[in-house]
C-alpha positions in Angstrom: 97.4 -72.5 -28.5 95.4 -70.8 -31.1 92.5 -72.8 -30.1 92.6 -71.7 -26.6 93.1 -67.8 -27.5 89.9 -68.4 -29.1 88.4 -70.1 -26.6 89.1 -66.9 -24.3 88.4 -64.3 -26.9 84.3 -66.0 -27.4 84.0 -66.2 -23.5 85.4 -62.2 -23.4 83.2 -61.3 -26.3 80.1 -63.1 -24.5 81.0 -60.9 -21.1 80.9 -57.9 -23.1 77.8 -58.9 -24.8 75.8 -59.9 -21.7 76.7 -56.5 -20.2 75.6 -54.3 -23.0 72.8 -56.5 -22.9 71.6 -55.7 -19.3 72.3 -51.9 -19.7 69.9 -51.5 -22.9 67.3 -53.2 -20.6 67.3 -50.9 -18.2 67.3 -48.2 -20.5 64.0 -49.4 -22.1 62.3 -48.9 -18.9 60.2 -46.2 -18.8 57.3 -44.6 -17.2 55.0 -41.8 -17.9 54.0 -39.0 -16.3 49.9 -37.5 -17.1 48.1 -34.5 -15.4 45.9 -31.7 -15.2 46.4 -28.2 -14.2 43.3 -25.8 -12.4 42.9 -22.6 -10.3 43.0 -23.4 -6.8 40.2 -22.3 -5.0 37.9 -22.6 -8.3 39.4 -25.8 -10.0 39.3 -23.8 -13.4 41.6 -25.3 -16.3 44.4 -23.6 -16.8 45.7 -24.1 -20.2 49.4 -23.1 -21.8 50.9 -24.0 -18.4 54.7 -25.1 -19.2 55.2 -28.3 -18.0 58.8 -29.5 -17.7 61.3 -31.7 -15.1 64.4 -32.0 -14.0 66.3 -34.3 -14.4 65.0 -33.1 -17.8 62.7 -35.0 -20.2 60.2 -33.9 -22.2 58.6 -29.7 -21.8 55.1 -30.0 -22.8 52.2 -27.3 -22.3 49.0 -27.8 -20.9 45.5 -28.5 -23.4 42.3 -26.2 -23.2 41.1 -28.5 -20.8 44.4 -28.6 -18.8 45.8 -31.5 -19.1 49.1 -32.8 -20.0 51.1 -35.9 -20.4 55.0 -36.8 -21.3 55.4 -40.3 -22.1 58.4 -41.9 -22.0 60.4 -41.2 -18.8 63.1 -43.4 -17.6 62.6 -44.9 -14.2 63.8 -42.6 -11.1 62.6 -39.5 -9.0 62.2 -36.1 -10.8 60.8 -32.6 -9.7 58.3 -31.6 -12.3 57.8 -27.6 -12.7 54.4 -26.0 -13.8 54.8 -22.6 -15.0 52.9 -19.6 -16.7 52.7 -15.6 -16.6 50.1 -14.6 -13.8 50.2 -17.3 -11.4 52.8 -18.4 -8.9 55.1 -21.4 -10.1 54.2 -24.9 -8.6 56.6 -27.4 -8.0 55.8 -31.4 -7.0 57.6 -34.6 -6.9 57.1 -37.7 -8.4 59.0 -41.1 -8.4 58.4 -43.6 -10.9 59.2 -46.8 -10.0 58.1 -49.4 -12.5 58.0 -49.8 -16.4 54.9 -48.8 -18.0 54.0 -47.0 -14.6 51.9 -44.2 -15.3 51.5 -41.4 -12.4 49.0 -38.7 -12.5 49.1 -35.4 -10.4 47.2 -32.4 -10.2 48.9 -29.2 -9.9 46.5 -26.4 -8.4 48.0 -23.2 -8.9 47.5 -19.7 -7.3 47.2 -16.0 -8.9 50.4 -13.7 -8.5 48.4 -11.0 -7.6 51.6 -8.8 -7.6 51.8 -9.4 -11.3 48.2 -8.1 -11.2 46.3 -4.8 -10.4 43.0 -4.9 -8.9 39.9 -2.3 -10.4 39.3 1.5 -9.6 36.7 1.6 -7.2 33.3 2.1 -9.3 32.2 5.3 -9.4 28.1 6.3 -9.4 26.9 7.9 -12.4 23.7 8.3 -12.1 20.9 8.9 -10.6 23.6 11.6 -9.4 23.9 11.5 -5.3 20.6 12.7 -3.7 18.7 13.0 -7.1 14.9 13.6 -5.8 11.8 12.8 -8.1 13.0 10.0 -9.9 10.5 7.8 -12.0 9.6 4.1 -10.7 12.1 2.7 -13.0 15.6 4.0 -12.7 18.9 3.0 -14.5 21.6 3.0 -12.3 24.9 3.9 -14.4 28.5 3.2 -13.4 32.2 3.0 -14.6 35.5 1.4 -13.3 38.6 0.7 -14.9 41.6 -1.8 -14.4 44.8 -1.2 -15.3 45.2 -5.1 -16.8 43.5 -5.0 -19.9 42.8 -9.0 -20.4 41.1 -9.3 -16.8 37.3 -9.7 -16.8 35.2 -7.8 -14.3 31.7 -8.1 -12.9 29.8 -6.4 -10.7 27.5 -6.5 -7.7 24.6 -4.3 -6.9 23.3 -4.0 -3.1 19.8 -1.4 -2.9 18.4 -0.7 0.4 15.5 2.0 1.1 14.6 3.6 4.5 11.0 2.2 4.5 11.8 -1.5 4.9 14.6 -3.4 5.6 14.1 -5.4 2.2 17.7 -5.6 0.2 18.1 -6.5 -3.3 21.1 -8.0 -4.0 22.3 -8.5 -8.2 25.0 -10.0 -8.4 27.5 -11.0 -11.1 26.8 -7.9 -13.6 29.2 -7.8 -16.3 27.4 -4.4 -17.7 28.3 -0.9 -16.2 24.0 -0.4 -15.8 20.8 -1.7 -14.6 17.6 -1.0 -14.4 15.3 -0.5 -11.0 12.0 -0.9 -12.0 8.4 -1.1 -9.4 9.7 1.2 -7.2 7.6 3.0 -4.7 6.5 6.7 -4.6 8.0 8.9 -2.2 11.0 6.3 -1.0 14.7 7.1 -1.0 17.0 4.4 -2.0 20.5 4.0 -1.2 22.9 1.6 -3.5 26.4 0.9 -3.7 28.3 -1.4 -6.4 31.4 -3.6 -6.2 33.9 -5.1 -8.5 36.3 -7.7 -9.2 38.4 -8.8 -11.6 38.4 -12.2 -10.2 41.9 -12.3 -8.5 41.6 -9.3 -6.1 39.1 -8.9 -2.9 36.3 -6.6 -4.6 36.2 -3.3 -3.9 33.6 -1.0 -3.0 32.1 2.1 -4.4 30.8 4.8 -2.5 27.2 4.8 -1.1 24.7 6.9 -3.2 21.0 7.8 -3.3 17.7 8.6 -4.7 14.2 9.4 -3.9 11.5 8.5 -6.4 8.7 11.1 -7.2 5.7 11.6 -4.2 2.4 9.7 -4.7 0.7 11.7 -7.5 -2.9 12.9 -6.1 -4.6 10.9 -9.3 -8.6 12.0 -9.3 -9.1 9.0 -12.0 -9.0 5.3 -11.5 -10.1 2.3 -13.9 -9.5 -1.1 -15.0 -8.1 -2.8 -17.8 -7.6 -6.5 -18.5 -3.9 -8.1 -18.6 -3.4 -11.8 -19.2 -6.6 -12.7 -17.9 -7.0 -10.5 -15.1 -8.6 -7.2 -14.2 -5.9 -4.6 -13.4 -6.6 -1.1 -11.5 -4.8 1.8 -13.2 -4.1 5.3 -11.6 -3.9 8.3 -13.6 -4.1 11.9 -14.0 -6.6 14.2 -15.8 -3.3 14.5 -18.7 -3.3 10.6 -18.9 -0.1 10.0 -16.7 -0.6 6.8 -15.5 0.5 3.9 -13.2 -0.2 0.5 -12.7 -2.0 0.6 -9.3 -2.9 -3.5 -8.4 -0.6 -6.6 -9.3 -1.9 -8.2 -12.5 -1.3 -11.6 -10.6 -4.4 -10.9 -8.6 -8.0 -9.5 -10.5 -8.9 -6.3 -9.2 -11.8 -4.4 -10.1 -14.0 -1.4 -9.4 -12.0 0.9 -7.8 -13.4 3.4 -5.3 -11.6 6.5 -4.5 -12.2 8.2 -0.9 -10.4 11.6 -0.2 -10.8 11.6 3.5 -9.6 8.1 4.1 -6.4 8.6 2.3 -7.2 5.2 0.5 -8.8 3.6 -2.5 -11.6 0.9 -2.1 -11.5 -2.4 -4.6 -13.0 -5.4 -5.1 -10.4 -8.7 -5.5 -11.0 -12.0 -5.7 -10.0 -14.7 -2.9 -10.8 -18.3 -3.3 -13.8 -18.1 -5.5 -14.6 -14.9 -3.3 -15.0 -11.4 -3.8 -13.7 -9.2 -0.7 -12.8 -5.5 -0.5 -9.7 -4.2 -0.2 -8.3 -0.7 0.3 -4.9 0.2 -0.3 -3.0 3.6 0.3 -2.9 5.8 -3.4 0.3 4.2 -4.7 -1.2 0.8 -4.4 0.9 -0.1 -1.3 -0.3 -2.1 1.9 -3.5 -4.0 0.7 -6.1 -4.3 3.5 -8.9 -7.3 3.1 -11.3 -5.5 4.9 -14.5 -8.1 4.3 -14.9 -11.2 6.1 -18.5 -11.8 4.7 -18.1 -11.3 1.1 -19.0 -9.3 -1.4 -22.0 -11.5 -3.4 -24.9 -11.0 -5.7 -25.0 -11.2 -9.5 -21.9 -11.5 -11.7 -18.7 -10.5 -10.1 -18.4 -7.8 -12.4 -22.0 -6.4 -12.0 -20.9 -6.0 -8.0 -20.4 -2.5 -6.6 -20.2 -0.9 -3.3 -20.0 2.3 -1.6 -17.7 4.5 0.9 -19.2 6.8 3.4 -18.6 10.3 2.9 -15.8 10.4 6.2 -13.8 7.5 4.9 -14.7 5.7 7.9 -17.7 2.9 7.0 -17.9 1.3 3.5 -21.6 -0.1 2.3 -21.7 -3.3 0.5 -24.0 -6.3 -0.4 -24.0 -10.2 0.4 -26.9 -11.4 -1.9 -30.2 -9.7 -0.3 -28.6 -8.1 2.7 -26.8 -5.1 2.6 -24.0 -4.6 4.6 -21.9 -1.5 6.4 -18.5 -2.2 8.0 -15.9 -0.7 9.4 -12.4 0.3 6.6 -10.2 -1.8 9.3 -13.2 -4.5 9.0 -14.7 -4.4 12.2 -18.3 -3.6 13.1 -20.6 -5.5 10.7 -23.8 -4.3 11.1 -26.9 -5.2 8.4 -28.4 -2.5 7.4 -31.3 -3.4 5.0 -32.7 -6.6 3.3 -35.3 -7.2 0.2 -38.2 -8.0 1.3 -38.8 -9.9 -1.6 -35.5 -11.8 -1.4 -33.9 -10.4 -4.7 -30.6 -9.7 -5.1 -28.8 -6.3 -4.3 -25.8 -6.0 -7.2 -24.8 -2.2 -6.4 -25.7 0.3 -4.0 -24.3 3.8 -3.4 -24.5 6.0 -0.1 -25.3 9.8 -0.5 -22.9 12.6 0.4 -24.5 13.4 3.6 -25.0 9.9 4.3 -28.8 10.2 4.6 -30.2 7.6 1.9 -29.0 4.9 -0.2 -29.6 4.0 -3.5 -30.1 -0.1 -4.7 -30.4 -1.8 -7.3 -31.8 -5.5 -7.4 -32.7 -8.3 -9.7 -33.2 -11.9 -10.1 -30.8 -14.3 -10.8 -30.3 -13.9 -14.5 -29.7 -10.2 -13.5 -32.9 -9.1 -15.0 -36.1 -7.7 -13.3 -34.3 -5.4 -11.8 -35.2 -2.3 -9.5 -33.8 0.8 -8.4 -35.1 2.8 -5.6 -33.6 4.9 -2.8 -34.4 4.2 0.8 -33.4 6.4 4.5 -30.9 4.6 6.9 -34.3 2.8 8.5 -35.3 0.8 4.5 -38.0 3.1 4.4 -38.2 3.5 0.6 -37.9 7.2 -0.9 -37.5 7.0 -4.5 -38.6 4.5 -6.9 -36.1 5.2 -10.0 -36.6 2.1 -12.0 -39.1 -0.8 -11.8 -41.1 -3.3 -14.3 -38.8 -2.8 -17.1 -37.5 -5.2 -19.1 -33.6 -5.5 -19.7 -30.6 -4.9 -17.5 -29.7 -1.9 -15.2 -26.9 -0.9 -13.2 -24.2 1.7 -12.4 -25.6 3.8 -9.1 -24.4 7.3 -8.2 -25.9 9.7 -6.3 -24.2 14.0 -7.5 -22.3 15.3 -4.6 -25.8 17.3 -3.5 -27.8 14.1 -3.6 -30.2 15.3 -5.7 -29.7 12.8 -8.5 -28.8 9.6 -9.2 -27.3 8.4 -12.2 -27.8 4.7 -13.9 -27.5 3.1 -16.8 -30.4 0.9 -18.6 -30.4 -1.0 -21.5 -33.3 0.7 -23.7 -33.6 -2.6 -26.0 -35.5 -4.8 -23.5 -33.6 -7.5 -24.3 -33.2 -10.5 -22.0 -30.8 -13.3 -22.7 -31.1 -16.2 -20.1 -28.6 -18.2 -21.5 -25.8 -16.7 -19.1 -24.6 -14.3 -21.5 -26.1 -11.3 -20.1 -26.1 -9.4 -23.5 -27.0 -5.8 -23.6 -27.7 -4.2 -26.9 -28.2 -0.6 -26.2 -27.7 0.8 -23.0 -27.9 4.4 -22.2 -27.1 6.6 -19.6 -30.1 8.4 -17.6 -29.9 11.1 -15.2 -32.7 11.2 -12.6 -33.6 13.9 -10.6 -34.6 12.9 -7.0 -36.8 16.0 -7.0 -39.4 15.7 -9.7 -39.3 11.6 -10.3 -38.0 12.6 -14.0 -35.1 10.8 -16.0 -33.2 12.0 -18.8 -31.6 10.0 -21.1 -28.3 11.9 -21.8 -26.7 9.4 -24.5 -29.1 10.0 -27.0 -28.8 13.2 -26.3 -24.6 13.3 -27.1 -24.8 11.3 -30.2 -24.1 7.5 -29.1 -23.2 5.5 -31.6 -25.7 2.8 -32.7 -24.9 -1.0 -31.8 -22.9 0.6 -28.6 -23.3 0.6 -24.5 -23.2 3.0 -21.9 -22.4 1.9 -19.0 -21.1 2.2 -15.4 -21.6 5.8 -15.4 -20.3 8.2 -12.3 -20.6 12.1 -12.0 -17.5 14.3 -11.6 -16.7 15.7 -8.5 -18.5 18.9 -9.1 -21.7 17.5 -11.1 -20.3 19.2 -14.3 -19.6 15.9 -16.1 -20.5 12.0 -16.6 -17.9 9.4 -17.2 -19.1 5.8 -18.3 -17.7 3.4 -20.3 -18.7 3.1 -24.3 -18.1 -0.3 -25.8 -19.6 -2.2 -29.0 -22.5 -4.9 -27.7 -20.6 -7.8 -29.1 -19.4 -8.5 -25.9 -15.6 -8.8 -27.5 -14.7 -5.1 -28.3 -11.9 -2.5 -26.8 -13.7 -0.9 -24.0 -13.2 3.2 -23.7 -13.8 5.4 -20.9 -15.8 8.9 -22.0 -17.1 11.9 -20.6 -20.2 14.0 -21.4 -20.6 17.7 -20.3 -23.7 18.0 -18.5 -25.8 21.4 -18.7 -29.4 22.5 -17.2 -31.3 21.5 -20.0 -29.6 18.0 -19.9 -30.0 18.2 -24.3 -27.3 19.2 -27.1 -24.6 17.0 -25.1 -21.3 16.5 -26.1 -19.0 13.5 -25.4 -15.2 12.8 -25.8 -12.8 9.7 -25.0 -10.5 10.0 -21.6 -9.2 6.9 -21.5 -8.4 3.8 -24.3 -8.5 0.6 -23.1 -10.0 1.1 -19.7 -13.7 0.4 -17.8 -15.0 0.6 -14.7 -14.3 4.2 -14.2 -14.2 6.3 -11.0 -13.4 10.1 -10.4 -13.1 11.7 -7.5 
């Protein structure tokens, strides 16, 4: 009997074991649960998100990068929660089925904008509304606040004018200013700026505007050379300046006409030298050359407007040239009989004679006479001198012609075209007699003179003064002319600059 309570008790015992057994191996399977939590819309991590389930498990909170992961979770369906201040609570399902299963799940959540307040509408500080002679360059100020501190805001800027329909669009500003520079004279601009904190539609400031200054009537323009290139500069008598050409381009020897309404300039096109115009401020450049300009060094080239803004006088080797400013109505109007070359040439004020220069092809032997609009020749200024020449202008009474010659003699074929000491001369059409103004205003030894031009009113020469190495700054001057043409005096207009012309 005790045998078989025995018996009974091992097989009731065994039951007992077997089913504790099974229920500790089904505990043991579990699963695990990873993810990653974003923006919606932007797919930004979003870290610090509380990440919890029910039936409950583990509460974990979401890495820098968003991610998150409780291990361990017993097979069976659960609702996991994503939660955190500022966005709207996300809820998803997920069921897992096997041991070792691991699901992943992205939660995207979305802004609770009523937790949220968007930004004041910006408000325009300045250029104040309808400000009128503003500078090229312009800093637009502007403020806007938002009530929740943490949010980041950035700004667009939208800038239309009434010339063109051209916008300019900056977008993503996180400062309350910028700055508008290479305006244009005499334009009015009209800009507006919006803002967003990133969770609200942006909103709009009002619409203000500004009109730059009018195009200054500058009587001086000359050139100066940036990276590379020859740049035009516009100034005043007081040295208020502006950059007249685009330094991507090299532009040289600019040539004022009052009667157009434009300024004349040479610029090189594919290996080329045309003439453009463009209005004072420097807007809409005009090729007006089909046949270009050509001769002797690019920068040796000059030409000539007429006096009514209407015809401009320019050279192509040994033919000389008159054309139309909108360039139509090529005509030749004069060619060396010896087949030199004419470098420069300059028209009189009442359009009745012209004045050339020529030389060879080392830019020596040169020439300058005067001929009448038939090539009949009426002034010999210059011949059978040794050295270089250049820098025609006839005074506003045509009476006499100013040049420059290099007194030295000195002829350097190797390309360099060298001068040593070149002075200014002013020669009176009248009695066939030249005076040399520079050594009559104290130049300074081992210097040029050159490309010299009267004044409007025959009171003064400018010319450019630079050492004859070739290397040195370059300085526009003026000399104050009087009858006796001796006892001269000179100052400096203009630092840095060459080519000059006043009109």
């Amino acid at each position: 009997m005790k045998t078989l309570f025995k018996i009974i008790s091992i097989l009731i015992f065994s039951v007992c074991l077997f089913s504790c057994s099974e229920e500790l191996v089904d505990q043991a399977q579990t699963g695990s649960l990873k993810g990653k939590v974003v923006k919606r819309g932007t797919n930004q991590p979003i870290a610090n998100v509380k990440i919890f389930t029910t039936p409950t498990t583990q509460t974990v909170f979401t890495a820098a990068d968003g991610s998150f992961e409780i291990p361990g979770m017993p097979i069976g369906n659960y609702s996991v929660k994503a939660e955190l201040s500022g966005y709207l609570t996300n809820f998803q399902a997920v069921n897992i089925q096997n041991k070792d299963q691991v699901v992943t799940m992205v939660f995207e959540m979305d802004d609770d904008k009523s937790l949220n307040s968007p930004p004041t509408a910006p408000k325009l500080l300045s250029p104040v509304d309808n400000a009128v002679n503003q500078p090229l360059s312009v800093e637009l100020t502007w403020s806007s606040t938002d009530p929740d501190a943490t949010d980041v805001l950035k700004y667009n800027l939208t800038i239309k004018n009434n010339v063109n329909t051209n916008v300019v669009q900056v977008n993503d500003l996180t400062a309350t200013h910028y700055t508008l520079s290479n305006l244009n004279y005499g334009v009015s601009y009209f800009w507006q700026v919006s803002v967003s904190d990133g969770i609200h539609d942006p909103v709009l400031s009002p619409i203000s505007k500004f009109t730059t200054n009018m195009v200054p009537t500058n009587r001086f323009h000359y050139v100066q050379k940036q990276s590379g290139n020859l740049v035009i500069i516009s100034s005043d008598d007081a040295g208020t300046h502006f950059q007249f050409t685009n330094p991507s381009y090299n532009s040289w020897r600019p040539r004022k006409n009052n009667n157009s309404g434009l300024v004349a300039f040479l610029r090189t096109e594919g290996g080329s030298s045309h003439i453009y115009t463009a209005n004072p401020d420097g807007s809409n450049a005009f090729k007006v050359t089909t046949v270009p300009v050509a001769g002797f060094r690019n920068d040796e080239l000059d030409f000539s407007w007429s006096t009514n803004g209407q015809e401009i006088l320019y050279a192509n080797f040994n033919k000389l040239y008159r054309i139309n400013k909108d360039g139509s109505g090529l005509n030749l109007v004069y060619t060396t009989p010896d087949g030199s070359m004419i470098s420069e040439c300059d028209w009189s004020y009442d359009g009745s004679k012209i004045a050339l220069k020529t030389n060879d092809f080392n830019g020596y032997n040169t020439k300058i006479y005067v001929i009448d609009m038939l090539g009949n020749i009426l002034n010999t200024v210059l011949t059978g001198l040794p050295g270089a020449s250049g820098g025609l202008n006839f005074s506003v009474d045509g009476q006499m012609l100013v040049y420059s010659r290099d007194i030295s003699g000195y002829q350097d074929n190797s390309g360099n075209y060298r001068q040593l000491d070149a002075h200014v001369f002013v020669y009176r059409l009248s009695t066939n007699m030249a005076y040399d103004i520079s050594l009559e205003s104290e130049k300074i030894m081992g210097t040029n003179d050159l490309d010299p031009r009267f004044s409007p009113n025959n009171a003064q020469v400018i010319f450019m003064n630079t050492s004859n190495d070739n290397i040195s700054q370059r300085n526009v001057m003026v000399i104050d002319l009087n009858s006796s043409m001796t006892d001269l005096t000179r100052a400096v207009l203009f630092n840095n600059a060459e080519m000059p012309d006043y009109e």
